[in-house]
C-alpha positions, 0 to 999 in steps of 0.5 A: 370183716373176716370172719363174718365174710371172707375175701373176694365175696360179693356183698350187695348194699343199697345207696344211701338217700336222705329218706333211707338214711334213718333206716340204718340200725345197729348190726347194719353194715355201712359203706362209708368214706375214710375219715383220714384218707380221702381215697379209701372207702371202708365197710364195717358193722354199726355198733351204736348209733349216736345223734349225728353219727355211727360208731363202726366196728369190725367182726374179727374178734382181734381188735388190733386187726381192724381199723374202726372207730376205735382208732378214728372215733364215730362216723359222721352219718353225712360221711355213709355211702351205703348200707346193708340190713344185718339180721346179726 
């Protein structure tokens, strides 16, 4: 998410409940799992918000820098963990 926040700086987000979920907008970031690896945690940016799911990506302005829904496609919105209102 560099260079919007760097390495080592704490980002506070609210857990994600049914009633908070449709709260999420673009520009938001979200916590969610991996789609590919079940261990891995991930946060980036809601770009767009489809019916069932997020398109995420990261801020670095280099996409070969970040792995988002460009490389494994929208996040289904059962998958979110998290988020954190942008004013982006």
């Amino acid at each position: 998410m560099y260079p919007s926040y760097t390495p080592g700086e704490t980002i506070v987000f609210d857990k994600i409940t049914k009633q908070n979920l449709k709260l999420v907008r673009e520009n938001d970031l979200v916590v969610f799992n991996h789609p590919f690896k079940k261990d891995v945690k991930m946060f980036k940016r809601v770009k767009s918000i489809l019916r069932d799911s997020y398109f995420v990506s990261g801020d670095n302005p280099d996409p070969t820098s970040s792995v988002d829904s460009h490389n494994f496609g929208p996040i289904n919105k059962s998958n979110i963990l998290a988020y954190k209102k942008e004013s982006h």
